[in-house]
C-alpha positions in Angstrom: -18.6 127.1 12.5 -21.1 129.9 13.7 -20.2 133.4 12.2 -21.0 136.0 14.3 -21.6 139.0 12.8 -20.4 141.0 15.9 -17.6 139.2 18.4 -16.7 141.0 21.4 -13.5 139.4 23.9 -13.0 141.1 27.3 -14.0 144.7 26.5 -12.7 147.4 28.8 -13.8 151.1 28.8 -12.0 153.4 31.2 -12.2 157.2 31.9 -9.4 159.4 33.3 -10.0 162.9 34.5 -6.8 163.9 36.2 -5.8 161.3 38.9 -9.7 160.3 39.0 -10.3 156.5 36.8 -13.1 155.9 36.1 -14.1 152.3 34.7 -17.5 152.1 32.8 -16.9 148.7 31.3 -15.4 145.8 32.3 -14.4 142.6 31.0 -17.6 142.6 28.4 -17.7 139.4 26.3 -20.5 139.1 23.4 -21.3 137.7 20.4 -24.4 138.9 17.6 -25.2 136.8 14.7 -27.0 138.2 11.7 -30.9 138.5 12.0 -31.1 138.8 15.4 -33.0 141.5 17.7 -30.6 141.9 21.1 -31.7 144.2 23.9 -29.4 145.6 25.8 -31.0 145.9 29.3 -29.8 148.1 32.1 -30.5 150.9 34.7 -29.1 154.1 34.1 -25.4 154.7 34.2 -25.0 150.7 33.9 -22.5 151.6 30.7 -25.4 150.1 28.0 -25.1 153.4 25.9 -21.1 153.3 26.5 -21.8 149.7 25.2 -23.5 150.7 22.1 -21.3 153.9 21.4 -18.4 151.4 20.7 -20.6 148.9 18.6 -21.7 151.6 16.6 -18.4 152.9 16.1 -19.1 156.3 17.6 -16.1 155.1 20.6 -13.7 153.2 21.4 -12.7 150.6 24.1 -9.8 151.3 26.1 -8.6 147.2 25.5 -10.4 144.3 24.5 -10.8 142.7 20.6 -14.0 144.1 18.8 -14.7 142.2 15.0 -17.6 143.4 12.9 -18.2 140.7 10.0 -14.7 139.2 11.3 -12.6 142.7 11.0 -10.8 143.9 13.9 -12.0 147.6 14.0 -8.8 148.5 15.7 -6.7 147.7 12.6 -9.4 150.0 10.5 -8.3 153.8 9.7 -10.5 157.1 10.4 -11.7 157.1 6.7 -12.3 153.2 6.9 -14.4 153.1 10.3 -16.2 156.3 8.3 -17.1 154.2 5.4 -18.3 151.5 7.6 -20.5 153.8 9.5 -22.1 155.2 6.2 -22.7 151.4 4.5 -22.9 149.1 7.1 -24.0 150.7 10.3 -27.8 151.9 11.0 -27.7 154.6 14.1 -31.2 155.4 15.7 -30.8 158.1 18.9 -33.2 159.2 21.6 -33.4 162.9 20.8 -33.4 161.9 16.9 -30.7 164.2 15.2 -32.2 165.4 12.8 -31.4 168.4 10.8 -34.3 170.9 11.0 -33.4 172.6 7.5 -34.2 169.3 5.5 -37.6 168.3 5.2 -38.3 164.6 5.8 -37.3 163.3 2.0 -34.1 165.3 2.2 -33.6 164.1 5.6 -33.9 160.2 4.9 -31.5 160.7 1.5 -28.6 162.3 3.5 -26.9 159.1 4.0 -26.9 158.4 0.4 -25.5 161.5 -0.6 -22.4 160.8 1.6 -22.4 156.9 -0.2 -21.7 159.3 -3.3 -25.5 158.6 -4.6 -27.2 160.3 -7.3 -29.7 162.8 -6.5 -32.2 161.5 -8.4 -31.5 157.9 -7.4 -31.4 158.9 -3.4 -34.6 161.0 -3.4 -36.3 157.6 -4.8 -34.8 155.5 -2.6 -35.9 157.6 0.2 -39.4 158.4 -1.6 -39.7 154.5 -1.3 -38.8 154.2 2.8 -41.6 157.2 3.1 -44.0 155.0 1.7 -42.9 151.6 3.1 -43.1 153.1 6.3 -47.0 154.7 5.6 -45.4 158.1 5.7 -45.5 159.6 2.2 -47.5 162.6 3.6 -43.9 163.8 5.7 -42.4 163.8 2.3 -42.5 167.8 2.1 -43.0 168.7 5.8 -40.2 170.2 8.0 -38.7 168.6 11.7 -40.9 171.8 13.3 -44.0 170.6 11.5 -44.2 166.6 13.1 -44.5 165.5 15.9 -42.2 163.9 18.1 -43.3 160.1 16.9 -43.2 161.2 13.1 -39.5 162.8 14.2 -38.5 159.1 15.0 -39.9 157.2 12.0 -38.1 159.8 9.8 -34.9 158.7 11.6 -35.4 155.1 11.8 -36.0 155.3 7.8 -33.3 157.7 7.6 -31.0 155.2 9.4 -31.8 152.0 7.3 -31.7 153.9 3.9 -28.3 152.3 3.1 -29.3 148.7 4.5 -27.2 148.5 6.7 -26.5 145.3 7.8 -26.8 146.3 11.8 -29.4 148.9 13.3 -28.2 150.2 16.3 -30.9 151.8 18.6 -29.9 153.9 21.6 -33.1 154.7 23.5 -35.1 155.1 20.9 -39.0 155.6 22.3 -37.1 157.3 25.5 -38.8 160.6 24.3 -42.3 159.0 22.9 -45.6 158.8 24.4 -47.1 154.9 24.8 -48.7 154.9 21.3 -46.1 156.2 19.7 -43.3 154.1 21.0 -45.2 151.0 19.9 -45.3 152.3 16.4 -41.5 152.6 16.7 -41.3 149.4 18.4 -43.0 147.9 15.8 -41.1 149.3 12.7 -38.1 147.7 14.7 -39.5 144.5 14.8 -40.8 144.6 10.8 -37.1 145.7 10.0 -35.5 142.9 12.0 -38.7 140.0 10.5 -36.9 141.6 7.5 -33.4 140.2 8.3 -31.7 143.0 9.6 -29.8 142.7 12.7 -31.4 145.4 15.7 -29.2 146.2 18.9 -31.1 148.3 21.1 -30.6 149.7 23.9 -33.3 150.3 26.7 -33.9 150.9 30.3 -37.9 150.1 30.3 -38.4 146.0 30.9 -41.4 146.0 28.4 -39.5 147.3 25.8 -36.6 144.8 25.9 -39.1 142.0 25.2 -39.3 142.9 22.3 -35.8 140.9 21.4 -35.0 137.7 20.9 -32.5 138.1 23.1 -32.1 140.3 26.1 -28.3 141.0 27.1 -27.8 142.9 31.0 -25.7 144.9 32.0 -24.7 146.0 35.4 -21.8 147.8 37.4 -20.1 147.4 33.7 -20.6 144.4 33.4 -22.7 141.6 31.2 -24.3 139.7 33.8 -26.3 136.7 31.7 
């Protein structure tokens, strides 16, 4: 029996705005296992980000059955979807979200201090992503003082600092130069040789080969 570690069954997202409905996912079947790199493919306004919103637990479908690691997340409380989101769930985001009166080490251990961490023991942990990620010299610097490309890495270690057993990415090199988005492309692809599971989601063709698995979506709907 193959245990997927995400199972999607005939996922439906729907809108309303007064009388206007407005349907940005329909019937959306799909299934992750563990240690695999999926790209999620698709134009703008294709409902790929709406997609990953409700993997990541951020939404929520409008019907359909969602299981992460075989739990029905519609079953899960507030407080329960919470703690999955802190332990289990890696978010990365275009525009970074990062808070700008941390400096990078500060940054990175913020997760930890919400998994009720030790000081001590998250500002190592996070000390230890800084240098696995050849960025020991952003340990003191502000969000103003890097660049965008240093911005991302901080986020990407930020976001695996409770190994999470998923990494979602929305967009993630969407506000990178070239060079830079291979660095982040590549930290992707060392995380998932790893054996963590990456879900990204891209517009930009060259990008999505970087997965071992490339999942479109168009109009709503998965269409491979």
């Amino acid at each position: 029996m193959i245990f997927f570690l995400i199972l999607l069954k005939n996922i439906e997202k729907t809108y309303y705005n007064g009388t206007v409905k407005t349907e940005v996912l329909k019937d959306v079947n799909l299934s992750i296992e563990k240690g695999e790199f999926v790209c999620i493919y698709g134009v703008s306004g294709s409902g790929k980000s709406t997609l990953l919103n409700i993997l990541g637990l951020l939404d929520h479908a409008t019907a359909g059955l969602y299981e992460l690691e075989n739990i029905d997340v519609k079953t899960l409380g507030k407080k329960e979807q919470a703690k999955i989101r802190n332990q289990k769930i890696g978010f990365v985001f275009q525009a970074y979200h990062l808070i700008h009166q941390l400096n990078a080490l500060e940054n990175i251990a913020v997760p930890l201090g919400y998994a009720g961490m030790a000081r001590r023991e998250r500002e190592k942990r996070a000390r230890q992503l800084l240098e696995k990620f050849d960025m020991a010299y952003l340990e003191r610097k502000y969000i103003s003082q890097m660049s965008g490309g240093e911005q991302q890495r901080v986020a990407i270690a930020r976001a695996v600092a409770n190994n999470p057993c998923v990494l979602f990415a929305d967009e993630p090199t969407g506000n990178l130069d070239q060079e830079n988005s291979k660095i982040v492309m590549d930290y992707l692809e060392q995380l998932n040789a790893q054996g963590m599971t990456v879900v990204m989601v891209t517009h930009d063709t060259t990008l999505a080969k970087y997965g071992t698995r490339i999942v479109r979506v168009k109009d709503g709907r998965i269409t491979n």
